[in-house]
C-alpha positions as CSV (number, residue, x, y, z in Angstrom):
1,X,-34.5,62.2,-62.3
2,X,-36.7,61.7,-65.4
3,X,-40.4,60.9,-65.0
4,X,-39.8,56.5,-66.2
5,X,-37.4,56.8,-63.3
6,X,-39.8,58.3,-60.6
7,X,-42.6,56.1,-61.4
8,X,-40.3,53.2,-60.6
9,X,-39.2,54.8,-57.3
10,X,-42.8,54.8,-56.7
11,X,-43.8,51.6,-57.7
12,X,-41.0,50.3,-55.8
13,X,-42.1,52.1,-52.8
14,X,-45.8,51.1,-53.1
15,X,-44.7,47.4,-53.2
16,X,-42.4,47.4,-50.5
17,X,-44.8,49.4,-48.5
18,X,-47.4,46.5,-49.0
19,X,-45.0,43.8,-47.8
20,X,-43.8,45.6,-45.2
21,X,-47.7,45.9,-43.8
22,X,-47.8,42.8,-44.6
23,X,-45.5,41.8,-42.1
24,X,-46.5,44.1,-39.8
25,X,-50.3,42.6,-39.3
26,X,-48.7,39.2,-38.7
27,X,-47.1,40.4,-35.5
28,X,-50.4,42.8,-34.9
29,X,-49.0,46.4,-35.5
30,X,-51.3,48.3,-37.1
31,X,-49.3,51.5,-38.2
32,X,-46.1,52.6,-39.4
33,X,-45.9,55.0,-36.1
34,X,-46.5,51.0,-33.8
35,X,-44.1,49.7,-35.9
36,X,-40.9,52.8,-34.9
37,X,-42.3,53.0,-31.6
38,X,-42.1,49.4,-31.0
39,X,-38.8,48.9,-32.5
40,X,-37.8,52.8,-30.8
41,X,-36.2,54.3,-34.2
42,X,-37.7,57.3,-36.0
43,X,-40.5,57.0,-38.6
44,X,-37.5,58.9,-41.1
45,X,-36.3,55.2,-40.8
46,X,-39.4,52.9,-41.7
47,X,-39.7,55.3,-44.7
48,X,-36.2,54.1,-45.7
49,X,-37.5,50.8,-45.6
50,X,-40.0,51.2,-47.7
51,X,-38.2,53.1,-50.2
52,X,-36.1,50.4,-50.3
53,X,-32.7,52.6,-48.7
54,X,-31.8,49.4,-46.5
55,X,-27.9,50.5,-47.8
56,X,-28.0,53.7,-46.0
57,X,-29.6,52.5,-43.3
58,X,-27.4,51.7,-39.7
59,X,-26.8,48.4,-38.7
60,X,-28.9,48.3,-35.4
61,X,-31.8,50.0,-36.7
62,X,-32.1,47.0,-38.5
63,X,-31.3,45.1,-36.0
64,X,-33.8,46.3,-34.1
65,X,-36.7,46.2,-36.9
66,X,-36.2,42.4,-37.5
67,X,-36.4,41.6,-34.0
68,X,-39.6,43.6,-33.8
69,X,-40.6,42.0,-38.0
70,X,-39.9,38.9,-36.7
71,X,-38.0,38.4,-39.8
72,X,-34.3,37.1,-40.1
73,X,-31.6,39.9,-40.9
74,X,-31.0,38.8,-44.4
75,X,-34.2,38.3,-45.5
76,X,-35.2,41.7,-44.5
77,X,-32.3,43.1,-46.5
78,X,-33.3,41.2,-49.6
79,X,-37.4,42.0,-49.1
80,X,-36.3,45.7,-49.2
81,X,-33.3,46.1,-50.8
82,X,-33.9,47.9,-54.4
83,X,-32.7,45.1,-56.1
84,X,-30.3,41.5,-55.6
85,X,-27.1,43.3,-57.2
86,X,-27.4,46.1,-54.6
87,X,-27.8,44.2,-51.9
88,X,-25.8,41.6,-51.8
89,X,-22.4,43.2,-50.4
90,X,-25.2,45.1,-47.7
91,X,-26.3,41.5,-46.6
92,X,-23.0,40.1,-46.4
93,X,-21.6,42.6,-44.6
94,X,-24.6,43.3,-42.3
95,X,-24.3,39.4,-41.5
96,X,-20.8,40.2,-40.2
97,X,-21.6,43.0,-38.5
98,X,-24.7,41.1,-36.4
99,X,-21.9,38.5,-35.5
100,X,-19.8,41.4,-34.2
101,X,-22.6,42.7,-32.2
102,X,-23.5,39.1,-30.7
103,X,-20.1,38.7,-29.8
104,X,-19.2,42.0,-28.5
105,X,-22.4,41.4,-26.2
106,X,-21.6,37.8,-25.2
107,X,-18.3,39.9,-24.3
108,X,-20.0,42.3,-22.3
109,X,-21.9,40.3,-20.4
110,X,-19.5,38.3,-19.0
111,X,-17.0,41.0,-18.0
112,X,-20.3,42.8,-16.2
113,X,-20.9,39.4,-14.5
114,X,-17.0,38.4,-13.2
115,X,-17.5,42.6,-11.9
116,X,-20.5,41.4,-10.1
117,X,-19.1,38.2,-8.4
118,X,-15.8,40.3,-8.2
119,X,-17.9,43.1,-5.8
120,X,-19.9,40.8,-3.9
121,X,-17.0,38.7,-3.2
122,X,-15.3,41.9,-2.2
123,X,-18.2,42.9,0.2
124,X,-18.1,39.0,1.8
125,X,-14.3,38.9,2.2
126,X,-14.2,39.1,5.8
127,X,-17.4,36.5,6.5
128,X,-15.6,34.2,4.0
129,X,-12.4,34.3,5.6
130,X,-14.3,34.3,9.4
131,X,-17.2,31.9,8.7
132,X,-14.8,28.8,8.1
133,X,-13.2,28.8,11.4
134,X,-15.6,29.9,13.8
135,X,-17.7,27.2,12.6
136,X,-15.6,24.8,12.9
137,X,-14.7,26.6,16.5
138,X,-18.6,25.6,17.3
139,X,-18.6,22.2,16.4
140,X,-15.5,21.8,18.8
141,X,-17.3,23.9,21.5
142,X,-21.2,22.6,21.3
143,X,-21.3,25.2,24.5
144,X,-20.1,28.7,22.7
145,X,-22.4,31.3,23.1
146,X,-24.2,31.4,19.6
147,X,-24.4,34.8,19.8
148,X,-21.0,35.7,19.3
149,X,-21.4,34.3,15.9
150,X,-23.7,37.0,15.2
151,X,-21.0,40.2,14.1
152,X,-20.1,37.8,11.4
153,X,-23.1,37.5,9.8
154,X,-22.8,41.3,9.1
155,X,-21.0,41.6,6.2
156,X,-23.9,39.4,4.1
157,X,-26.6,41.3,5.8
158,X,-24.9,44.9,4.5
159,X,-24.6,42.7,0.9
160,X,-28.1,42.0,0.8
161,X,-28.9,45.6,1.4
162,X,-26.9,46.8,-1.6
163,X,-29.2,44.3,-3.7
164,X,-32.0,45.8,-2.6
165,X,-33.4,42.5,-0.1
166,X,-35.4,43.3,3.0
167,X,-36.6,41.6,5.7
168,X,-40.5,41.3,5.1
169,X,-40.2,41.4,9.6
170,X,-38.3,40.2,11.9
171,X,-38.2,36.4,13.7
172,X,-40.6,36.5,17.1
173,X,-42.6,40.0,15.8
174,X,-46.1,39.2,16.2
175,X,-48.8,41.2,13.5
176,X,-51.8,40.4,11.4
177,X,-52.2,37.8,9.3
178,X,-51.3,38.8,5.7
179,X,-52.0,35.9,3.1
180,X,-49.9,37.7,1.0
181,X,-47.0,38.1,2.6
182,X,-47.3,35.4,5.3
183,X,-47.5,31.4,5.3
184,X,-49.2,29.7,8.2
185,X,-46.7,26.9,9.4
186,X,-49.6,25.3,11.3
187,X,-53.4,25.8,12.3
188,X,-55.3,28.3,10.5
189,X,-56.1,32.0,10.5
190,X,-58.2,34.7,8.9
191,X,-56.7,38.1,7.7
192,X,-55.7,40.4,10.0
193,X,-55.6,37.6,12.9
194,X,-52.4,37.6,15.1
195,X,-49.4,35.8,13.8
196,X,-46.4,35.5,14.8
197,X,-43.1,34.9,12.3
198,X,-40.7,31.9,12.6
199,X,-38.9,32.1,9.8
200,X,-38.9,35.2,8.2
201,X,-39.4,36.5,4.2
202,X,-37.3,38.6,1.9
203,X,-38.4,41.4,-0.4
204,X,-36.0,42.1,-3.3
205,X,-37.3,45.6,-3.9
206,X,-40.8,45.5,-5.1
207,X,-40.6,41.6,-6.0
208,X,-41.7,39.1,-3.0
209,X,-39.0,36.2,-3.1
210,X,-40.3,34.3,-0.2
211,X,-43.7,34.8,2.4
212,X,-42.6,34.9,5.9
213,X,-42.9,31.4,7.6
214,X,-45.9,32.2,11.0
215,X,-48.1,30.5,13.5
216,X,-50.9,31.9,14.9
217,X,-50.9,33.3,18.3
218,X,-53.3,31.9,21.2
219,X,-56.1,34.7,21.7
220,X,-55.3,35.8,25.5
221,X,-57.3,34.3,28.6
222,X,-59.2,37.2,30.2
């Protein structure tokens, strides 16, 4: 490489170097190292960039730096390409490949959610085949014992626990007043005042889905 030709590799650099900082401060990343990290390839990568080597760069690392730019696949190819004839096939092809992508993951996503329902469903066969008739079995017999409906209700219990949901505490359990975990059905009372649950809440590992439902309990007569 003579020295015209290296000067123009660096000017080239230098200018796509500027617009890619450019870029960078309008979505507030202050350094090439920012930039990798929050895109998660390797720094070898952004200096690719800016040498304008989109060609022999792989499709999801540029995937992954114009969802980061904020700039449309295409355009980034053409900002840092080394010049239009070289980087028109890369754009048309890279166009194709992103369309591949978004409907290999469309693909994906679906088959992972018909293996969810597919599991659950699994898990639930025998409430979903029992449920059915011994509720209608109640509505005939207002007098059967309720709690024989109870084993049937297992199957969805052992469901929820696979999903991670617990019981925040059980119906009639009376503790202190949590605010944050508790919501007073009636009256009023001050944390750490006893309470006692109605309806209960769910946990869904470390995310609160719903407070338990309480009233407050009648301090004892001495």
């Amino acid at each position: 490489m003579n020295a015209q030709e290296k000067s123009s590799n660096r000017n080239l650099e230098d200018r796509l170097t500027s617009a890619l900082q450019a870029q960078m401060q309008q979505v507030g990343l202050s350094s090439f190292k920012a930039l990798a990290d929050a895109a998660g390839v390797s720094l070898q990568q952004i200096r690719k960039l800016r040498r304008g080597e989109v060609g022999q760069m792989r499709v999801d690392t540029l995937l992954k730096l114009s969802q980061v730019l904020q700039v449309p696949l295409d355009e980034l190819v053409a900002t840092f390409g080394k010049n239009s004839q070289t980087t028109l096939q890369p754009v048309d092809t890279l166009a194709k490949e992103y369309q591949r992508l978004q409907q290999s993951f469309a693909q994906q996503r679906e088959s992972l959610w018909q293996e969810f329902q597919q599991s659950s469903l699994q898990q639930l066969e025998s409430w979903l085949v029992q449920w059915p008739t011994a509720a209608q079995k109640a509505q005939e017999n207002p007098q059967l014992p309720a709690v024989r409906l109870l084993p049937l209700m297992r199957p969805l219990e052992q469901l929820l626990q696979r999903w991670g949901v617990e019981a925040i505490a059980p119906v009639g359990a009376e503790l202190a007043y949590d605010p944050q975990l508790h919501q007073l059905l009636e009256g009023t009372a001050q944390p750490g005042d006893r309470v006692k649950v109605r309806y209960t809440g769910y946990r869904h590992r470390d995310k609160l889905l719903n407070r338990a439902q309480v009233s407050p309990v009648a301090p004892s007569s001495s």
